[in-house]
MITIZA-643343 format. One record per residue (C-alpha): residue number from 0; x, y, z. Coordinates in nm, 2 decimals, decimal comma. Example, Ala and Ser with C-alpha at 12.3 -4.5 7.8 and 13.67 -1.06 7.14 Angstrom:
<recs>
(0; (1,23; -0,45; 0,78))
(1; (1,37; -0,11; 0,71))
</recs>
This chain:
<recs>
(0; (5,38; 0,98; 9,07))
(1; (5,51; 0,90; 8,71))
(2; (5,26; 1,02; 8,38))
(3; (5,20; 0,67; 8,32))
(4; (5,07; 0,59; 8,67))
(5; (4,89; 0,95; 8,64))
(6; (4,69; 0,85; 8,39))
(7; (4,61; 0,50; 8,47))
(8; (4,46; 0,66; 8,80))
(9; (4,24; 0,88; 8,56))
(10; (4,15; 0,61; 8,34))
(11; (4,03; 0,42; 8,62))
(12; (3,85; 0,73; 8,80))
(13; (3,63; 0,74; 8,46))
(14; (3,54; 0,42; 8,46))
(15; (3,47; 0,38; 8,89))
(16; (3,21; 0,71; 8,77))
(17; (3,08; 0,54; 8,52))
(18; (3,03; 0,21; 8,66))
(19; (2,85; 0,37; 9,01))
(20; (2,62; 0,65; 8,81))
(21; (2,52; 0,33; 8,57))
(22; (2,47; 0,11; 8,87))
(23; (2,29; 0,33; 9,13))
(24; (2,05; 0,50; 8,88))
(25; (1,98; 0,11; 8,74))
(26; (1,87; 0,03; 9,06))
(27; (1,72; 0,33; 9,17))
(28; (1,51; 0,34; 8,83))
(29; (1,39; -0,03; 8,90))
(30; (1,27; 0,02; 9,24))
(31; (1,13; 0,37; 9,15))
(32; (0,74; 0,18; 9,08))
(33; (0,40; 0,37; 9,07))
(34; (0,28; 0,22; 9,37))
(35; (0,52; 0,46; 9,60))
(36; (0,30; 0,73; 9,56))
(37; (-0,06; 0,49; 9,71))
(38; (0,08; 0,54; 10,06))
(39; (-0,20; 0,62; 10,26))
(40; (-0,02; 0,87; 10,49))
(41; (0,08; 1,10; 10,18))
(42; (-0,26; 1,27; 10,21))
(43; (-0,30; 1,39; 10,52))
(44; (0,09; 1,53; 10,49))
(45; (-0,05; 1,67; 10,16))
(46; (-0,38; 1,84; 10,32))
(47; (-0,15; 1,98; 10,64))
(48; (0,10; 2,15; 10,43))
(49; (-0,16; 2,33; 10,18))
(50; (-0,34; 2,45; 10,52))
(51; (0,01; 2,60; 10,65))
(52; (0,11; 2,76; 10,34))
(53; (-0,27; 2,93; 10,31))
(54; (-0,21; 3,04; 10,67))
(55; (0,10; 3,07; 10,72))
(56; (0,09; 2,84; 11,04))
(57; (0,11; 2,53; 11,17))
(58; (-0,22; 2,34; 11,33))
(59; (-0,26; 2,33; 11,69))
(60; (-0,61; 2,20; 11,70))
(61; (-0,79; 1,86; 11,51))
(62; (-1,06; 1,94; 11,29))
(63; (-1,11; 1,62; 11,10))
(64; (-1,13; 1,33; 11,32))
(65; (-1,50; 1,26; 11,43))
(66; (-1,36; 1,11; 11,77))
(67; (-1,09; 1,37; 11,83))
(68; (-1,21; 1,70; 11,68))
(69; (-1,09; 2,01; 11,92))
(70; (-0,80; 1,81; 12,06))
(71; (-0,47; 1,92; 12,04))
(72; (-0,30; 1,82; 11,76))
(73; (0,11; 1,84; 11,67))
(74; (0,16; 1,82; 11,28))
(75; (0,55; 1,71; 11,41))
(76; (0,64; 1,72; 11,06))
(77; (0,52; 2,00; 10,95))
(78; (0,82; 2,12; 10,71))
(79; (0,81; 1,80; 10,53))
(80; (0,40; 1,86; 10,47))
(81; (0,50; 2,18; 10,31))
(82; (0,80; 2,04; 10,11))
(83; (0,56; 1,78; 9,99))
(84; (0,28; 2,02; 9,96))
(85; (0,50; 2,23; 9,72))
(86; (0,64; 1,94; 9,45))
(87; (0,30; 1,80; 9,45))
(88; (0,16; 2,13; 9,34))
(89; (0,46; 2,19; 9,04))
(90; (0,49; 1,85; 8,98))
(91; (0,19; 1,62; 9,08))
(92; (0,25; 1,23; 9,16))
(93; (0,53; 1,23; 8,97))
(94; (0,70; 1,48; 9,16))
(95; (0,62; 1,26; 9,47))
(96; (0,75; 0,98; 9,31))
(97; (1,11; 1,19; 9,22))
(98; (1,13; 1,34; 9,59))
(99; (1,12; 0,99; 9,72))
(100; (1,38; 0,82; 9,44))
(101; (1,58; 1,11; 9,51))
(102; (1,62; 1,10; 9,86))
(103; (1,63; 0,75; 9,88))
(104; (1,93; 0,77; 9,62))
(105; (2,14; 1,03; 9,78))
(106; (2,12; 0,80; 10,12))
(107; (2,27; 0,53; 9,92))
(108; (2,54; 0,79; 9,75))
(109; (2,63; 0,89; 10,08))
(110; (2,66; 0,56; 10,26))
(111; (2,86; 0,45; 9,99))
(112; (3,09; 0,77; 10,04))
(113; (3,13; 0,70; 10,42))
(114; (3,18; 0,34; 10,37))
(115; (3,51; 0,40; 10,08))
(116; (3,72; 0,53; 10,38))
(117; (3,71; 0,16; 10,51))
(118; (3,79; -0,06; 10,17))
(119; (3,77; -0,01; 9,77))
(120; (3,52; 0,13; 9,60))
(121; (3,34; -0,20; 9,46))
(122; (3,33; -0,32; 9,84))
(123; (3,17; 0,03; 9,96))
(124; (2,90; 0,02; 9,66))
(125; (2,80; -0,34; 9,75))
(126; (2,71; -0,33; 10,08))
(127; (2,59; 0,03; 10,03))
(128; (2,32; -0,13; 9,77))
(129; (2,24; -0,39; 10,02))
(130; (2,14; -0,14; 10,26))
(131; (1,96; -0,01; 9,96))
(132; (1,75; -0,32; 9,90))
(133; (1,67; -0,39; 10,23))
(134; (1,51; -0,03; 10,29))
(135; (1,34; -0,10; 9,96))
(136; (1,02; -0,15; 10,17))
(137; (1,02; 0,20; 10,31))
(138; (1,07; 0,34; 9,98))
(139; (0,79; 0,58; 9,99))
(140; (0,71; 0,95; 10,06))
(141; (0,75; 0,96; 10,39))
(142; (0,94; 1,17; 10,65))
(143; (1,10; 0,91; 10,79))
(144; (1,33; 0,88; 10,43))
(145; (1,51; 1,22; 10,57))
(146; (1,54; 1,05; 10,91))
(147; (1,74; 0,77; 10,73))
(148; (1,96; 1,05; 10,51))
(149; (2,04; 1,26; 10,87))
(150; (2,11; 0,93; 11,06))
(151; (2,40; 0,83; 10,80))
(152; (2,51; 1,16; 10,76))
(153; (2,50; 1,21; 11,14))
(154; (2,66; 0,87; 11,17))
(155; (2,93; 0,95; 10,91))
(156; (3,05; 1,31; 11,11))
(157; (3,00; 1,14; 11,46))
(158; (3,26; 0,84; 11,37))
(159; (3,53; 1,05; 11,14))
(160; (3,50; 1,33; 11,46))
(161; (3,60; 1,07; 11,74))
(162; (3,89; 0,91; 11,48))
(163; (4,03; 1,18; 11,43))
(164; (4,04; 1,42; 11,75))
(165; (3,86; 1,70; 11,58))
(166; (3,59; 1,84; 11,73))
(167; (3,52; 2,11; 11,40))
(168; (3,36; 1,79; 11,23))
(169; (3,07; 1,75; 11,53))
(170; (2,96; 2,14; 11,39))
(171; (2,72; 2,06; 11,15))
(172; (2,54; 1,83; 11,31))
(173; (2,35; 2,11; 11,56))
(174; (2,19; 2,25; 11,28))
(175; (2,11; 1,94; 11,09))
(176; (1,90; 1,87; 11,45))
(177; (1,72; 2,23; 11,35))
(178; (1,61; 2,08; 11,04))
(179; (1,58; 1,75; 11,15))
(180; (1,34; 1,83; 11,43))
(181; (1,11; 2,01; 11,19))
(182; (1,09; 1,72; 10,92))
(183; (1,03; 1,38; 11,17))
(184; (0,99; 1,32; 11,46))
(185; (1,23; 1,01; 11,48))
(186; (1,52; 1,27; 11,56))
(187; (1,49; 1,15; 11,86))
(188; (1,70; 0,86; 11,76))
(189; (1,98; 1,11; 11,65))
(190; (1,99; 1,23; 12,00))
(191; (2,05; 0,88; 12,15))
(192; (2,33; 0,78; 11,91))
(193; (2,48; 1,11; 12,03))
(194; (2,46; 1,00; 12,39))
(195; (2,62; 0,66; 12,32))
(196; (2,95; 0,81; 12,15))
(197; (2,93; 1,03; 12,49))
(198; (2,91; 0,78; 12,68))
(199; (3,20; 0,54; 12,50))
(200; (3,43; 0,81; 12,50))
(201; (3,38; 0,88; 12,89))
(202; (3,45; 0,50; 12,97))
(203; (3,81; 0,52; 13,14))
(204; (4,12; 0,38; 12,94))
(205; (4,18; 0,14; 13,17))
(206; (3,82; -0,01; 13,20))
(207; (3,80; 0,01; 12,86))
(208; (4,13; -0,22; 12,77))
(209; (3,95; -0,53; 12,97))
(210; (3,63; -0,53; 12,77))
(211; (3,76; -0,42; 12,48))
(212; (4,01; -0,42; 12,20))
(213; (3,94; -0,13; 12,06))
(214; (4,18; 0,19; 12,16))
(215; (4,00; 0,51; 12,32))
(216; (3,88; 0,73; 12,12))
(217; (4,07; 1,01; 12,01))
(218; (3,82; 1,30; 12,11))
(219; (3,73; 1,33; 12,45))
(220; (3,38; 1,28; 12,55))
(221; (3,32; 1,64; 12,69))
(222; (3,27; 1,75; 12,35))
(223; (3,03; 1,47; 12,32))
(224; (2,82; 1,60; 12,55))
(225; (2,87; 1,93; 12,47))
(226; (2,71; 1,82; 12,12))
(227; (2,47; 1,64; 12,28))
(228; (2,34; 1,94; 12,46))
(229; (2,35; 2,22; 12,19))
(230; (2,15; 1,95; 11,98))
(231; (1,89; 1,88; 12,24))
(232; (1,84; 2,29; 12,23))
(233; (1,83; 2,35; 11,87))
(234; (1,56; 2,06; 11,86))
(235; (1,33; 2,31; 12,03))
(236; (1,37; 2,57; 11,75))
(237; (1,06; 2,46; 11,60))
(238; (0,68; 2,58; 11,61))
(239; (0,55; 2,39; 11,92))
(240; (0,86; 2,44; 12,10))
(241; (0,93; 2,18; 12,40))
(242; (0,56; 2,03; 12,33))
(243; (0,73; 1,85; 12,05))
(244; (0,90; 1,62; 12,35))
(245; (0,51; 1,54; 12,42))
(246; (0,49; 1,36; 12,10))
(247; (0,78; 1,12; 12,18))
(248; (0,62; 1,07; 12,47))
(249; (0,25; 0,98; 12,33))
(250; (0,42; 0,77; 12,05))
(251; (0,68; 0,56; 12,30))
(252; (0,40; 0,46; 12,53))
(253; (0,12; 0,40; 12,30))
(254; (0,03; 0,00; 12,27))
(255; (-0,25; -0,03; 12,04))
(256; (-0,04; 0,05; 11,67))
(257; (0,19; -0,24; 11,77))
(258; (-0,10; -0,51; 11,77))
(259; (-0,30; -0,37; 11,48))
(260; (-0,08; -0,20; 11,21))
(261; (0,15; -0,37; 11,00))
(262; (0,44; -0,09; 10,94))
(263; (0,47; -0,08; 11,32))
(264; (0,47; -0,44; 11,41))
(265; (0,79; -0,66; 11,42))
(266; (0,95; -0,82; 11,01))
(267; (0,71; -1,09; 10,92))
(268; (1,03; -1,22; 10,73))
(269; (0,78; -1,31; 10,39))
(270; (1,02; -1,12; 10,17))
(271; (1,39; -1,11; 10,11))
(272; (1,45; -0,79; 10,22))
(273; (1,34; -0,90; 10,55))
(274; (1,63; -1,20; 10,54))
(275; (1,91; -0,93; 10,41))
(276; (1,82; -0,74; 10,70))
(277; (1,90; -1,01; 10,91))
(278; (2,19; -1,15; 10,70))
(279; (2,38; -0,76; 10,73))
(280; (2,28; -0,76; 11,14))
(281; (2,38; -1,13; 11,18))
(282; (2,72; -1,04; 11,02))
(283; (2,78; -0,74; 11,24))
(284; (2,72; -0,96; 11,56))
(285; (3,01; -1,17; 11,46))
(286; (3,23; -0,88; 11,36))
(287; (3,23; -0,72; 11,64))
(288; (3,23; -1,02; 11,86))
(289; (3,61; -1,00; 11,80))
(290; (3,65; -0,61; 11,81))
(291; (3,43; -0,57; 12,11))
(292; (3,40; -0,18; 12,01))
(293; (3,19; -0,02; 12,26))
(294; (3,02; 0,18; 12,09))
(295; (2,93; -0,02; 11,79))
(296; (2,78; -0,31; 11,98))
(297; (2,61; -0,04; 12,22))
(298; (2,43; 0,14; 11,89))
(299; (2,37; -0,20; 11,73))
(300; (2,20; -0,31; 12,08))
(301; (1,98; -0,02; 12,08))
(302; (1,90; -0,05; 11,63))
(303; (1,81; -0,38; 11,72))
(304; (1,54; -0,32; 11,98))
(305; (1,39; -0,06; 11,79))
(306; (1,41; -0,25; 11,46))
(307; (1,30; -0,55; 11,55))
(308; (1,00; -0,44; 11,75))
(309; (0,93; -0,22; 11,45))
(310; (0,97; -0,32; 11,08))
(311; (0,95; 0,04; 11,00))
(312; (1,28; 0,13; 11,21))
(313; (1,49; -0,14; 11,06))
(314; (1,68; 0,12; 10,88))
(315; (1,88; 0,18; 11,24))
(316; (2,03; -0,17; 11,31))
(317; (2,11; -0,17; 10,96))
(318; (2,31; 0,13; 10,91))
(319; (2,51; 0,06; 11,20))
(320; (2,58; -0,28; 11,10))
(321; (2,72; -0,15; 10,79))
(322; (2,96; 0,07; 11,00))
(323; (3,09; -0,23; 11,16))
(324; (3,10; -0,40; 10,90))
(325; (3,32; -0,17; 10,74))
(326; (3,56; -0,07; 11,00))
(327; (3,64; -0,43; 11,01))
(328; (3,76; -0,49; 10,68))
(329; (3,96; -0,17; 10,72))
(330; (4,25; -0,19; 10,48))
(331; (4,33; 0,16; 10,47))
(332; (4,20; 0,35; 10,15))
(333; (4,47; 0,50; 9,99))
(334; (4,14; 0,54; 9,69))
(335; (3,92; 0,73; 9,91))
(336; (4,09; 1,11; 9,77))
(337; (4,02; 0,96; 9,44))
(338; (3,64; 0,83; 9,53))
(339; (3,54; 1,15; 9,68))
(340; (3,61; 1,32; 9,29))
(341; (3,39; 0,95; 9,20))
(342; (3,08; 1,08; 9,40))
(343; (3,09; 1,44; 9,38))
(344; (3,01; 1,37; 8,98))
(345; (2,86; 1,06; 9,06))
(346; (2,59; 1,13; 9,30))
(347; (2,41; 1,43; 9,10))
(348; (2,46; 1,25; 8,79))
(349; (2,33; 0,96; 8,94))
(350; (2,01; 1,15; 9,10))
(351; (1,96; 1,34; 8,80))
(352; (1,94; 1,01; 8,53))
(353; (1,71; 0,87; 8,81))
(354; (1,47; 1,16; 8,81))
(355; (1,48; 1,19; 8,42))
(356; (1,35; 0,78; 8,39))
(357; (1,04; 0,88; 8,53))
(358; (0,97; 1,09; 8,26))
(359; (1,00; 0,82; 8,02))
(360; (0,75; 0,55; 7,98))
(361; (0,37; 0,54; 8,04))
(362; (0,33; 0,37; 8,35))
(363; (0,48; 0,72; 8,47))
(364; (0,29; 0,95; 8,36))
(365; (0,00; 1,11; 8,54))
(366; (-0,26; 0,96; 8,40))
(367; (-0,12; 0,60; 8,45))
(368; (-0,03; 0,71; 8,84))
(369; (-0,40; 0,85; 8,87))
(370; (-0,52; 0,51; 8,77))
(371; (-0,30; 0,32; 9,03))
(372; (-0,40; 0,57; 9,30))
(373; (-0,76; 0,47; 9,21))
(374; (-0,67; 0,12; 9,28))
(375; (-0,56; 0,19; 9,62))
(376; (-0,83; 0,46; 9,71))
(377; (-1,17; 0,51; 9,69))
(378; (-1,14; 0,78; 9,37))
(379; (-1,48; 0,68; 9,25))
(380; (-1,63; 0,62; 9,54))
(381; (-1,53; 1,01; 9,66))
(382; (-1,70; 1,15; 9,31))
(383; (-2,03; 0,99; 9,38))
(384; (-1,98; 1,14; 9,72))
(385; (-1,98; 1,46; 9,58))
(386; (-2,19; 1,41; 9,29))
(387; (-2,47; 1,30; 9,56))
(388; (-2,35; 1,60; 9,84))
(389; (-2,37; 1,31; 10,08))
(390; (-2,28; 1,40; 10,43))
(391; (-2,03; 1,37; 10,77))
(392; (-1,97; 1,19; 11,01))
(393; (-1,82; 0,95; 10,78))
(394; (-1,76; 0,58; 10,89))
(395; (-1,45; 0,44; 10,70))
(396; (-1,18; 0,19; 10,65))
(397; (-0,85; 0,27; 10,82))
(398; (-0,62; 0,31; 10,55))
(399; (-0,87; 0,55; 10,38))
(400; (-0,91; 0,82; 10,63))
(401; (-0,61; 1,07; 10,54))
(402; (-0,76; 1,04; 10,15))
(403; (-1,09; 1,12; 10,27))
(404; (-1,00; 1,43; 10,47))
(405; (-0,73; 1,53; 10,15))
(406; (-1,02; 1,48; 9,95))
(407; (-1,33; 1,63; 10,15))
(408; (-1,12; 1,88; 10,42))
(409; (-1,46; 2,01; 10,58))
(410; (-1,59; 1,62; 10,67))
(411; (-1,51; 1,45; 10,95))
(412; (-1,38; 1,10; 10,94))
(413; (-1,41; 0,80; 11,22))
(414; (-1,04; 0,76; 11,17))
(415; (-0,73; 0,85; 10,98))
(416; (-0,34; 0,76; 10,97))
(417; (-0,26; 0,97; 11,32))
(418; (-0,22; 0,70; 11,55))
(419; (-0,18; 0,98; 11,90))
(420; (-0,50; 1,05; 11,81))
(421; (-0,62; 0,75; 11,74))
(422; (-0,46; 0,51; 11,95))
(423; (-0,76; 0,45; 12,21))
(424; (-1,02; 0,43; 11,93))
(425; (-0,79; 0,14; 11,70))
(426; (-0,88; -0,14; 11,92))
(427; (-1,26; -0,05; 11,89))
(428; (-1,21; 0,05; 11,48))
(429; (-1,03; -0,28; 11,40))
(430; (-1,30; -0,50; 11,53))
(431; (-1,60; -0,34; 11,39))
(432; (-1,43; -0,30; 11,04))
(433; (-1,36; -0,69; 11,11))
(434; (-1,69; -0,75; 11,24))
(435; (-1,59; -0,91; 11,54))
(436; (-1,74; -0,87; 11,85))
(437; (-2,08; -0,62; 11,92))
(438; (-1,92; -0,45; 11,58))
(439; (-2,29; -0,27; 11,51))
(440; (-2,25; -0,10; 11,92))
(441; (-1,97; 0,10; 11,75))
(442; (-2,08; 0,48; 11,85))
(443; (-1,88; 0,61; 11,52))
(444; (-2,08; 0,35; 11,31))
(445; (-2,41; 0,44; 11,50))
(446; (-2,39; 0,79; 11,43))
(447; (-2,24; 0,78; 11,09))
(448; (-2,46; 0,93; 10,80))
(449; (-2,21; 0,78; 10,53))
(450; (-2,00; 0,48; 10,54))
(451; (-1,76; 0,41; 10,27))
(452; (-1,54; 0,09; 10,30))
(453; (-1,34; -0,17; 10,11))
(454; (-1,52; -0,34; 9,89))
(455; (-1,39; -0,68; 9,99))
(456; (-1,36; -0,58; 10,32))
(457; (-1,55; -0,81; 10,60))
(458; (-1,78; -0,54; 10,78))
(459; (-1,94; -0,44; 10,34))
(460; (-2,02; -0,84; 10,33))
(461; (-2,18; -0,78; 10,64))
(462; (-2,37; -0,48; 10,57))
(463; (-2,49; -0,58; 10,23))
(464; (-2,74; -0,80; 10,36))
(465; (-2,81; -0,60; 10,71))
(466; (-3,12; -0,43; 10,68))
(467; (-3,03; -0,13; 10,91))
(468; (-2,80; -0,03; 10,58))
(469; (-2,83; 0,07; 10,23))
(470; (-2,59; 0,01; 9,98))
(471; (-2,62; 0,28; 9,77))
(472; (-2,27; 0,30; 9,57))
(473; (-2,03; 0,04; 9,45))
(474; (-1,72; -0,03; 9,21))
(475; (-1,39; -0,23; 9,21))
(476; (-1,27; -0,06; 9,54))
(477; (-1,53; 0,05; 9,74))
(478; (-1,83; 0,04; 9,87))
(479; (-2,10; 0,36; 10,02))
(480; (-2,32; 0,25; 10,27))
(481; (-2,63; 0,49; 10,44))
(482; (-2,83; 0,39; 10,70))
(483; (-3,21; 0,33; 10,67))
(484; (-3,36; 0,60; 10,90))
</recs>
């Protein structure tokens, strides 16, 4: 390579870092809004991982839950409770806020990384910041964020490994099952995508050339399943051991979370990240309608039932769809030695301008993130609570129970975020909060000695002018019924 060229390549390396550290922190600063950190789920992870670093292990038994107390319970992600735990104790909201950006961002880094082996750079960062914008609604500190990360980079080691012949790149994926295991509970999904490379590789050459017009792959499938099966045992290096399976049991068979909360039911396609979703799927479908590659279509098959049944799981027939996507429009890319210099300076940077805008501005600092947490959650309501020593059971809305028991950890609630434990009672909960049906038979309402609910909410109409109740508290969000012994 002459000078001349030499330097043209290194003029252009500066200004590819440039242009992705400007654009990914743009995008990850405009998406990075206070209301990420009024998830209702945040508290309860909060709660459990301030309880496992005082004792120094992990629940095994419910405390909080009026209708569940002295059942077993499985705090399946238990690391991420502490992880959160810990940043919200340096760092408060704010720090929530930066864990989730963070994450979030590196995903995108990294799909963008995998994605530059397949076309330029300008192609990779596109539809990596597609994928970005549809997962925009999932943008919140959740476990499932890591799922996402471990699926792409899981993904990325899966496809180079069977391209290449070289089982050394399926390594690290056993112990990113350890960690995975211990975060969220969706790793479970890792294990599956495992078992379809083993299965594509295992489909004889000669079967495989009438269905398909993809070559074999060139690793066998015995290492496959030889990853397949260390993975499966490194998933058990965790606190409950094999009990952990009994979770993806409870939460495959359960009916009642897909009929009554949102997250788990199917896109209501009333935002454009819903369309994009489809738009990215839609396009893999016709991709690989001419390709035919086993294992895409069978991995795109099995996103698709999960995502569509569940908004919250669109992330899988997404990322897949990007793969094909990709390995279509394969040019080679003679750029990728050059992109990989991009987004090893280009990744930090990126994450570390992200984290530093949320130091800047009011709408950022605590004060203004306490204010929008009081929008969301009954903050008031939870002082006059204490102001007035009222008592447990409590009666409350749905989306309030983690808060509560964050908030008051010795009360017992009718009902928080954890749908295996709740999952026979949400039928019951849903109508009386709705005041449908013989609402006032609800045992949890009968027996409650303080009920706190949304202030706009149908069952506080109702019991404002019931004469059984007392309003005794009210403001903006909520309202504090008592019963009138």
């Amino acid at each position: 390579m002459t000078a001349p060229q030499k330097q043209k390549n290194r003029r252009q390396t500066i200004i590819d870092t440039l242009f992705f550290t400007l654009a990914l922190s743009t995008l990850a600063a405009v998406t990075s809004r206070p209301p990420l950190v009024a998830d209702p789920d945040i508290w309860l992870h909060l709660l459990t991982g301030k309880l496992i670093a005082a004792n120094r292990a992990v629940p095994y038994i419910d405390t909080f839950s009026a209708h569940a107390a002295g059942r077993p319970w499985i705090a399946y992600s238990w690391l991420f409770d502490v992880l959160v735990h810990a940043v919200y104790s340096v760092s408060g909201y704010r720090g929530l806020l930066a864990l989730t950006t963070c994450v979030a961002t590196a995903t995108t880094g990294l799909t963008a990384l995998f994605l530059s082996r397949f076309m330029n750079l300008r192609r990779a960062l596109i539809l990596a910041f597609l994928e970005y914008l549809v997962l925009v609604p999932l943008k919140s500190p959740r476990p499932w964020l890591f799922t996402i990360l471990f699926f792409t980079i899981e993904l990325f080691l899966l496809w180079i490994a069977r391209e290449r012949g070289r089982p050394a790149w399926l390594l690290p994926i056993v112990p990113l099952f350890v960690l995975w295991a211990n975060l969220h509970i969706q790793f479970v999904y890792g294990l599956g995508l495992i078992g379809l490379f083993a299965l594509d590789a295992s489909v004889p050459a000669s079967i495989r050339a009438k269905i398909s017009a993809e070559p074999s792959p060139a690793l066998r499938g015995r290492w496959f399943w030889v990853l397949l099966t260390a993975s499966c045992m490194s998933t058990l290096l965790n606190p409950y051991g094999w009990k952990l399976y009994t979770m993806v049991v409870e939460y495959a068979t359960q009916a009642a979370p897909l009929a009554y909360i949102e997250e788990f039911q199917a896109m209501p396609f009333r935002s454009i990240w819903n369309w994009l979703a489809i738009l990215l799927i839609g396009s893999a479908v016709f991709v690989l309608g001419r390709s035919k590659s086993l294992v895409l279509i069978s991995s795109l098959a099995a996103g698709c039932f999960f995502g569509f049944r569940s908004q919250r799981d669109i992330w899988f027939p997404v990322a897949v769809s990007l793969l094909a996507l990709a390995s279509e429009m394969r040019k080679g890319s003679p750029e990728f030695a050059r992109s990989r210099c991009i987004y090893a300076i280009a990744i930090p940077l990126s994450l570390l301008i992200s984290v530093s805008t949320l130091t800047v501005g009011d709408e950022f600092s605590e004060q203004a993130l306490s204010k929008g947490i009081a929008e969301h959650f009954p903050v008031q309501a939870s002082t006059f609570i204490e102001s007035q020593h009222l008592q447990s059971p409590f009666f409350n809305s749905y989306h309030w129970g983690d808060y509560l028991i964050f908030r008051f950890p010795k009360i017992t609630v009718s009902i928080d975020g954890r749908t295996d434990l709740s999952n026979d009672y949400l039928p019951r909960a849903v109508n009386t909060l709705t005041g449908k049906g013989n609402w006032s038979l609800d045992p949890d309402l009968k027996k409650a000695r303080t009920i706190i609910l949304e202030r706009d909410g149908a069952l506080a109409s109702i019991l404002r002018v019931d004469s059984r109740y007392r309003l005794i508290y009210e403001d903006n969000t909520a309202s504090v019924f008592e019963p009138v012994r």
